[in-house]
C-alpha positions, -999 to 999 in steps of 0.1 A, spaced: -215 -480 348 -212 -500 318 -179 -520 308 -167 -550 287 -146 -576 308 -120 -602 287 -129 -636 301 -103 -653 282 -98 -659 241 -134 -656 223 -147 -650 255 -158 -607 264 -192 -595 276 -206 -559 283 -211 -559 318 -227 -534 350 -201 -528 375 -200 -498 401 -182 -466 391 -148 -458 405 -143 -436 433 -113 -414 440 -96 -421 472 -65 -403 487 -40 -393 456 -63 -409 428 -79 -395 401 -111 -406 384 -119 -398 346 -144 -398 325 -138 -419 291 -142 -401 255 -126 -422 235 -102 -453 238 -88 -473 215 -89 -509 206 -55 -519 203 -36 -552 183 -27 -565 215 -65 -565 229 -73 -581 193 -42 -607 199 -56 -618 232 -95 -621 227 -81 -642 191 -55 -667 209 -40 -677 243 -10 -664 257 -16 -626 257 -38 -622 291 -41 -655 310 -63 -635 334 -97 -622 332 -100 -577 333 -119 -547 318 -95 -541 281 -88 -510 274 -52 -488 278 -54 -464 251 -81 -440 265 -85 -399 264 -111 -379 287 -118 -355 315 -107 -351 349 -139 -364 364 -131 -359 404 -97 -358 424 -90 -370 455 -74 -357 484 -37 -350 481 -37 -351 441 -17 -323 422 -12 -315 392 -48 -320 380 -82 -302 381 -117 -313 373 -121 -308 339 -86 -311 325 -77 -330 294 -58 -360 298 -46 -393 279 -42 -423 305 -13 -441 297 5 -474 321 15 -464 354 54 -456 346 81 -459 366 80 -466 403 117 -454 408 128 -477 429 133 -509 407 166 -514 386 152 -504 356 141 -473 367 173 -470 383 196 -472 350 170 -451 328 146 -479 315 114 -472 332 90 -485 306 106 -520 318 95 -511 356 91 -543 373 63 -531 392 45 -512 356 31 -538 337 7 -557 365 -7 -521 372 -11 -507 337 -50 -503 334 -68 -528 312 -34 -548 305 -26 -565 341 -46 -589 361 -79 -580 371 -73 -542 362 -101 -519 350 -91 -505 321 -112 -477 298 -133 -504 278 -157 -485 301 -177 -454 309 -147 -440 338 -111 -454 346 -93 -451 384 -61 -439 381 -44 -449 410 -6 -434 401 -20 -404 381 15 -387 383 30 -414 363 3 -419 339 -19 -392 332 -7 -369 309 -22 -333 299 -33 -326 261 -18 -297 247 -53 -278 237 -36 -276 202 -42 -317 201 -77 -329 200 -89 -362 213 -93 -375 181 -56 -370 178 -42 -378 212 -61 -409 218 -35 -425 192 -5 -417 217 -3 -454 224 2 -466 189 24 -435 184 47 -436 207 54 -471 205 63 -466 169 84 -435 182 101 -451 212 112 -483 187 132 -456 165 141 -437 192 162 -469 207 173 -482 171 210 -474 159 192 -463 126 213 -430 113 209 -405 88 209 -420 53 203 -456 63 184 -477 45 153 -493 69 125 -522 62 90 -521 77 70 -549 76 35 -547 91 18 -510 81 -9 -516 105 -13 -486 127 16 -494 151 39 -498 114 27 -462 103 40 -450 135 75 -465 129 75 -454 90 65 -415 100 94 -415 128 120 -433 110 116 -412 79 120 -383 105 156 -398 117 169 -398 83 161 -430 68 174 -426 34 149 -452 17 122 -470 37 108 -501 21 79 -513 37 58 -544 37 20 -558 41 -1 -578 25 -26 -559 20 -31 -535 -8 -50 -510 14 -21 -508 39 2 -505 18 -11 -472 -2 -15 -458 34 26 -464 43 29 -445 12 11 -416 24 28 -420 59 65 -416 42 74 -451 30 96 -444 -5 82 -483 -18 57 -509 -2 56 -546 -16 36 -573 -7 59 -595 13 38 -626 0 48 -618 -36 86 -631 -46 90 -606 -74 84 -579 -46 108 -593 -25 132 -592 -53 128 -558 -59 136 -549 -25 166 -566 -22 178 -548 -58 174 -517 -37 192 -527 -6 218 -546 -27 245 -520 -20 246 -534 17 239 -564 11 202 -557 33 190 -527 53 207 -515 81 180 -516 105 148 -529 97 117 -531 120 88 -560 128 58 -540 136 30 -570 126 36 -592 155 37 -621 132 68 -652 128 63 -646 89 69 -608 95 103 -614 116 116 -637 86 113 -610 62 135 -585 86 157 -610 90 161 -618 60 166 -583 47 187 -567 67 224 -565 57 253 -586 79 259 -570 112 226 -548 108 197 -544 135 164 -564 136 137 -542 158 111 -568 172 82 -544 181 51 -568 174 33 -585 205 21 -621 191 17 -654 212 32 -679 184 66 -691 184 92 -677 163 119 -708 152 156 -694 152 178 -713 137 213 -702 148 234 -719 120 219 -698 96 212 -664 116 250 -668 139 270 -659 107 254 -629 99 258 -616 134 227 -594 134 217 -575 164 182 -588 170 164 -563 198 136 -560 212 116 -527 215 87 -526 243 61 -494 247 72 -458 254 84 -437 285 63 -407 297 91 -384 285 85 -398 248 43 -389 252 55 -358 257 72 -355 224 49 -372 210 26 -342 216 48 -318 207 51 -336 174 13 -342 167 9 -303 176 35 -287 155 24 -304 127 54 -331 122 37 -360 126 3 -370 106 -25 -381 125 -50 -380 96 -33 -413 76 -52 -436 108 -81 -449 93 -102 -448 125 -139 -459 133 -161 -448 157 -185 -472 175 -204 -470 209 -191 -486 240 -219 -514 237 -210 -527 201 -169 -532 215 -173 -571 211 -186 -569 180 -159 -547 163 -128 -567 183 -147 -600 164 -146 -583 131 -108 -566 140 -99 -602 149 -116 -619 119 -98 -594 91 -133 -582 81 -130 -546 92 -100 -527 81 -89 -496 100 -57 -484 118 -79 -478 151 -114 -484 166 -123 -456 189 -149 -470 214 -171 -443 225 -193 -444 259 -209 -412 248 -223 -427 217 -243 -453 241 -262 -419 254 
């Protein structure tokens, strides 16, 4: 079967490798769609993401291809988005309700641990598929559930936020993983959301997704104007990094009121320089926010299928399987602008 395997920063090739095989309790499926995600463009663009070489890929939807022996739950044919591995339920953080921080999760999560095979590819083995294969209501089509990775991210960093009914939240970064956040927080209660990018393009699309005002966080007149809104508290009460970029953290930071929350949901290899002189007084609750549990894909779902969260604000592209280094070089270069890339293995045949 076809793949592409990360060799290290600037460095991914479309490969022949042997198709999986399900052995006893594992489940092999067949690829539709699966995402190119920030963090993949973050790793092929600079070091310190994946210091190890794998097949990408950990936002993919398909078809039950073949079960092995002992697998239930699942049937040839079903629908399913493949998601990381979950909790082992033995570790501490499984233990005291945290299992998207399972020790044992991250190096087994397809196409994000060492030397995993992940769904840049034509099938994915799922060796835990209890933990993280999850059925697509038929109401959600692949189209839709294939963005359960940058949706529930968005929805699991509200979810563990102290933000309440009526505060006042930032955004900065509406790249897909920032639409996520807007959508949800506006769905807590946020009484105004102010967000922030660069870019004209993404900021017309938090509008759509529920932002009350987007400003260009580049532009001092536009940070002015924000701060005239949140005057009454002196800042927002929670606002949340979703750009994975230093510059991005200082703009939270620096607009959220004394004593408010800082959400750091952006994945990024640079350094971020704290100086506590400045931050200490303040006594802001900086935390940090890290993927989703499998009870939050769930509701994510739910969500996408009642109609309460928009899928149709993603600008996505499709693109074959064979073209996936050329679209993470044009992702990583700023040349193509869309929430998502859906790499296709059916569009190769």
């Amino acid at each position: 079967m076809k793949a592409v395997k990360y060799y290290g920063p600037g460095h991914m090739e479309l490969i022949d490798m042997a198709k999986p095989a399900a052995g006893p309790g594992q489940v092999v499926v067949k690829i539709m769609y699966c995402g190119i995600c920030g963090t993949d463009v973050h790793a092929y663009s600079m070091p310190g993401i994946f210091d190890w070489e794998l097949v990408p890929g950990h936002e993919a939807v398909g078809y039950v291809e073949s079960i092995g022996e002992g697998v239930s739950g699942f049937l040839p044919g079903d629908r399913v988005a493949v998601g990381p591995p979950g909790d082992c339920g033995q570790c501490y953080s499984c233990n005291t309700g945290h299992p998207n921080t399972c020790s044992h999760a991250f190096p087994n999560t397809l196409g994000i641990g060492p030397g995993t095979q992940g769904a840049y590819s034509e099938y994915v083995l799922s060796k835990f598929p209890a933990n993280e294969l999850f059925k697509i209501p038929d109401a959600v089509s692949f189209e839709q559930a294939v963005l359960f990775d940058v949706m529930g991210v968005g929805l699991h960093a509200v979810r563990r936020s102290r933000l309440r009914v009526g505060d006042h939240a930032v955004v900065t970064g509406c790249g897909s993983i920032g639409l996520s956040v807007i959508q949800a927080v506006k769905m807590a209660g946020a009484g105004v959301l102010i967000a922030f990018d660069p870019l004209p393009s993404k900021r017309a699309v938090a509008l759509k997704a529920g932002a009350d005002y987007a400003f260009n966080p580049s532009d001092a007149q536009d940070v002015e104007k924000a701060r005239a809104i949140l005057s009454h508290a002196g800042g927002a009460q929670v606002s949340f990094e979703a750009a994975g970029h230093p510059a991005s953290v200082s703009t939270c930071v620096d607009l959220t009121m004394a004593g408010g929350q800082v959400m750091l949901i952006g994945s990024d290899g640079r350094p971020y320089e704290m100086v506590t002189a400045a931050l200490g007084p303040k006594e802001y609750d900086l935390k940090f926010s890290f993927t989703y549990t499998k009870e939050e894909i769930h509701i994510l779902f739910e969500l996408i299928a009642m109609g309460k969260l928009k899928t149709d604000i993603y600008t996505v592209e499709k693109a074959p399987l064979s073209r996936a280094v050329e679209k993470i070089q044009a992702l990583a270069s700023g040349t193509l602008e869309v929430a998502r890339v859906l790499l296709s293995p059916e569009m190769d045949n």
